[in-house]
C-alpha positions as a printed NumPy array, in Angstrom:
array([[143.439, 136.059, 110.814],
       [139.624, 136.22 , 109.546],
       [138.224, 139.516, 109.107],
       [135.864, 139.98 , 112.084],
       [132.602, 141.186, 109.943],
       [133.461, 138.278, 107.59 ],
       [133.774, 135.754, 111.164],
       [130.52 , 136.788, 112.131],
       [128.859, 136.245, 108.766],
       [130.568, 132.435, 109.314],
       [129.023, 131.785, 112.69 ],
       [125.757, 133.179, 111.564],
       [125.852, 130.425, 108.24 ],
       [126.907, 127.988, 111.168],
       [123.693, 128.961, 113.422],
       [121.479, 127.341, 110.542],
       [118.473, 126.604, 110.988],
       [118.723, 129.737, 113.933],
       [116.827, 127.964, 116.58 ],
       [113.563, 127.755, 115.504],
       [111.242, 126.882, 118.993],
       [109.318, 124.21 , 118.933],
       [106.034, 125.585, 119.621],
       [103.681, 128.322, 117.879],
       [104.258, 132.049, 118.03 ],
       [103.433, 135.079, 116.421],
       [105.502, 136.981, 114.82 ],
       [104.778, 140.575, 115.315],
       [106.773, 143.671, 114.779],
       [110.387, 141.794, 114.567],
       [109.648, 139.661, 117.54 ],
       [108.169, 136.786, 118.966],
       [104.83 , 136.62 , 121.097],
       [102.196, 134.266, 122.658],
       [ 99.858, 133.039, 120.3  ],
       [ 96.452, 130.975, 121.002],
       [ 94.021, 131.795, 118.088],
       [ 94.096, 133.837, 114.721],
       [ 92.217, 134.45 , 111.743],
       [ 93.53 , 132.604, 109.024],
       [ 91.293, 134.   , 106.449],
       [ 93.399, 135.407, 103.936],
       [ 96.263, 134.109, 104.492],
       [ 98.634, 130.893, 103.208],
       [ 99.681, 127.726, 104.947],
       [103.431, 127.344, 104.138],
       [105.341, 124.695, 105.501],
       [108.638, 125.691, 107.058],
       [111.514, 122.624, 105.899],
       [114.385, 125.079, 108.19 ],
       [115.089, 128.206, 108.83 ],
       [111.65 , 129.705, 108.127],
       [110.346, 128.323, 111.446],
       [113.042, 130.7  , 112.752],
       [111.801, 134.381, 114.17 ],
       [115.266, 135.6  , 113.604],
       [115.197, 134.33 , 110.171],
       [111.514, 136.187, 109.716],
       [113.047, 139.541, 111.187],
       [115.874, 139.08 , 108.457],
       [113.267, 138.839, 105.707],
       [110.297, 141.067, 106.994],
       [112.228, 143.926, 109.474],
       [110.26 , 144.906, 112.479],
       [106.955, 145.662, 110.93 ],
       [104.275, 142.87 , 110.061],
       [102.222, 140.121, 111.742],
       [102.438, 136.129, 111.408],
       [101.219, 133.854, 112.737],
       [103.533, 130.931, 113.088],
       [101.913, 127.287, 114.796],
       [103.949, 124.201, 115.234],
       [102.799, 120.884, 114.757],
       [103.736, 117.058, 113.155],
       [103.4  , 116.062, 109.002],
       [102.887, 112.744, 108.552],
       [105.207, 111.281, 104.982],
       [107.625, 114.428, 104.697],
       [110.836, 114.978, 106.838],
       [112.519, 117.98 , 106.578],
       [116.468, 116.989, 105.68 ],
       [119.412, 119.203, 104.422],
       [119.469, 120.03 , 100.581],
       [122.344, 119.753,  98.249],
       [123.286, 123.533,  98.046],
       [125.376, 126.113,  99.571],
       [123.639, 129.373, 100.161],
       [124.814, 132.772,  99.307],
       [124.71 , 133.242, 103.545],
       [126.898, 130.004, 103.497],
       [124.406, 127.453, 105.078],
       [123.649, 124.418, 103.687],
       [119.8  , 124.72 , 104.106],
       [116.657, 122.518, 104.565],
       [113.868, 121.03 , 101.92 ],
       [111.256, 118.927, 103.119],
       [111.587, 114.772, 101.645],
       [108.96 , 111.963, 101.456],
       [109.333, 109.39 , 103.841],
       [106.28 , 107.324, 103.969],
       [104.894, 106.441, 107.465],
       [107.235, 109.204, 109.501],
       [105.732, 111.962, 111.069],
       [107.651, 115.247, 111.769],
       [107.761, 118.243, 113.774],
       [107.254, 121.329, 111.59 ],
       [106.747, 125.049, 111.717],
       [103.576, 126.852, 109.301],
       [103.881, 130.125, 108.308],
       [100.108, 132.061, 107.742],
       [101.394, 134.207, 104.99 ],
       [ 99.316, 137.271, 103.349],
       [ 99.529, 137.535,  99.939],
       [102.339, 140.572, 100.101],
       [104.046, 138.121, 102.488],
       [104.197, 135.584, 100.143],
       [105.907, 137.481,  97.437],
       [108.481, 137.957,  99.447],
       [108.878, 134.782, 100.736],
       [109.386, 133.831,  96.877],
       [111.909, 136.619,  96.457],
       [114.02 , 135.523,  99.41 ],
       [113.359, 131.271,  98.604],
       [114.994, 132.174,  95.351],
       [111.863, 130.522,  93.127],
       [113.011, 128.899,  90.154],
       [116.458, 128.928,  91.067],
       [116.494, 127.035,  94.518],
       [113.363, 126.269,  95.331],
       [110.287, 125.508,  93.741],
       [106.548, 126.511,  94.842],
       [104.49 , 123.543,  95.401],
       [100.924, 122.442,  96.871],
       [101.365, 119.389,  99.139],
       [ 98.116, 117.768,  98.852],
       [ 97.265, 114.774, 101.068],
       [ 99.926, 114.666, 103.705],
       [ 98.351, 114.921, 107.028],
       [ 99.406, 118.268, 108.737],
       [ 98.09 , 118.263, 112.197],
       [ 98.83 , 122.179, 113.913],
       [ 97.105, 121.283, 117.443],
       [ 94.789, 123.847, 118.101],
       [ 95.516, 125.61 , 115.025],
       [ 93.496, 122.832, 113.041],
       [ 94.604, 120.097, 110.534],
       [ 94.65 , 121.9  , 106.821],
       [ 93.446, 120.149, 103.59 ],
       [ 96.312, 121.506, 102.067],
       [ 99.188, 123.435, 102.367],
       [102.212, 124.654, 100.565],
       [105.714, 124.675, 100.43 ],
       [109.135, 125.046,  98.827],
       [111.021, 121.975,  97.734],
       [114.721, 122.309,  96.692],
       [115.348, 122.222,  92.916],
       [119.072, 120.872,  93.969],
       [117.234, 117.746,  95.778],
       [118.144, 116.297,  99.149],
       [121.843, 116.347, 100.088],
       [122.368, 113.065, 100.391],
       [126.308, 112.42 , 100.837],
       [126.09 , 108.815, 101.61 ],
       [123.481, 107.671,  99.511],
       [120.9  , 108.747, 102.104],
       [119.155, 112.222, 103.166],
       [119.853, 114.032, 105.906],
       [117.051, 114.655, 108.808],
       [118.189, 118.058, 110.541],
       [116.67 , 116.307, 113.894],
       [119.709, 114.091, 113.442],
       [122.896, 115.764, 111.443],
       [123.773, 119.453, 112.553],
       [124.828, 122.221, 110.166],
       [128.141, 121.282, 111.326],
       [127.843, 117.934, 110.099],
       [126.011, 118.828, 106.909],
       [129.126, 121.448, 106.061],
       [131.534, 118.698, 106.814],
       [130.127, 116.284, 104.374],
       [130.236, 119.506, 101.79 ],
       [133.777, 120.223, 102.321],
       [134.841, 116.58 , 101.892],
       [132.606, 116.289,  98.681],
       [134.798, 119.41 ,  97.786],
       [137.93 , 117.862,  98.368],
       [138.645, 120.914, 100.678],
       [141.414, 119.96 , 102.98 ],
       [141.175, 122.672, 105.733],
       [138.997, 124.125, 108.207],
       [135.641, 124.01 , 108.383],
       [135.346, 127.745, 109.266],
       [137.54 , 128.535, 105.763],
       [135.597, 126.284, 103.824],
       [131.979, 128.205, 104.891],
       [134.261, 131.681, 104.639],
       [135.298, 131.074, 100.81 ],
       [132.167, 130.418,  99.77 ],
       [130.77 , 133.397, 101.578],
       [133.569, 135.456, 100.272],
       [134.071, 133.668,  96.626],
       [131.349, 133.13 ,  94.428],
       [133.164, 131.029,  91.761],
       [134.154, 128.924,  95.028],
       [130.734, 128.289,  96.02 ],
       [129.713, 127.457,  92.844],
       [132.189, 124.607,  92.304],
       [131.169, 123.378,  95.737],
       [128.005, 123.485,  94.665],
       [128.209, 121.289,  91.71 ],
       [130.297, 118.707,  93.955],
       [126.877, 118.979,  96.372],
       [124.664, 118.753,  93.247],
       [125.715, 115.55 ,  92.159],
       [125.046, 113.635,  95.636],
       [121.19 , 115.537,  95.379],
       [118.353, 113.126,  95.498],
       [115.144, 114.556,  93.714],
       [112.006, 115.243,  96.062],
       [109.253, 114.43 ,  93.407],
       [106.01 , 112.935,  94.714],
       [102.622, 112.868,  93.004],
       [101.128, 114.211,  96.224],
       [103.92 , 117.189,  95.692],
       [102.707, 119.843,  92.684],
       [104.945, 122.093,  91.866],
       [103.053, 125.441,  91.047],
       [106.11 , 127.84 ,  90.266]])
């Protein structure tokens, strides 16, 4: 029988990318409010791949105090897909991929310069994710405007791409992307055991993370510039 507080940590790695909506919001004192307009003065256009769209994942990282402002609109050449890692929560989670001509629905994050720093801490820069400037890819936020340029982190690990192609999380669940993980594994059981091992075993999720890492396409793009 599975330990309840280790059941719940599976169904939360399972809730991935936590039902992000698909409009804007702002994110103010752990929850989520109306938005219209906003100064963005001061603060930094970060493109949400997953999870970062979420306000559940924004309460984990920032508690109940704070204000962002979160809009929603389409990128034009970048999709976000699954990338080729486990996380230490036990989701496989999101990077964004070039895909000339699509456009995609994403969430932006106007992030303060404190904000930011934590963002980094939490994105694991230089271990999962890189920093990066995405310069030229049409953003358009509604009435939140269309920025020059905005920023983002891109997966070190690559894409997870199990088949020889990524994986859009508008079409493959986190179900899905942990299924194609545990077969690349060569884990013959559940589903739910495979995500609780590598929640509970760190030597576990590191060997199924070098079976992931080896089916991990690199995003590299001169329009993408890594900055950290």
């Amino acid at each position: 029988m599975t330990d309840p507080a280790l059941k719940a940590r599976i169904d939360h790695a399972l809730r991935y990318p936590f039902d992000p909506p698909g409009r804007s919001y702002l994110f103010r004192d752990g929850r989520m409010e109306e938005i219209e307009r906003f100064e963005a003065e001061g603060r930094v256009p970060v493109v949400a791949s997953g999870s970062n769209g979420s306000p559940l994942r924004l309460r984990e990282k920032y508690g109940d105090a704070g204000e962002i402002p979160v809009s929603f609109g389409t990128i034009r050449d970048l999709v976000p897909v699954f990338a080729a890692r486990i996380t230490s929560y036990g989701s496989v989670p999101a990077t964004l991929a070039v895909l000339e001509g699509e456009r995609a629905g994403v969430h932006v994050t106007w992030l303060t310069e404190g904000q930011l720093e934590i963002m980094h801490e939490t994105e694991s820069v230089g271990r999962g994710y890189a920093y990066c400037r995405l310069d030229g890819f049409e953003l358009d936020l509604g009435p939140h405007g269309r920025p020059e340029s905005a920023f983002a982190y891109i997966a070190l690990h690559g894409a997870f791409a199990p088949d020889g192609r990524a994986l859009p999380l508008h079409q493959v669940s986190q179900h899905e992307a942990q299924a194609h993980a545990a077969r690349l594994a060569a884990h013959a059981g559940e589903l739910h055991e495979f995500v609780g091992r590598n929640l509970a075993d760190l030597e576990h999720r590191g060997r199924a993370n070098d079976a992931l890492g080896r089916f991990g396409l690199p995003v590299a793009h001169p329009r993408i510039v890594r900055l950290i």
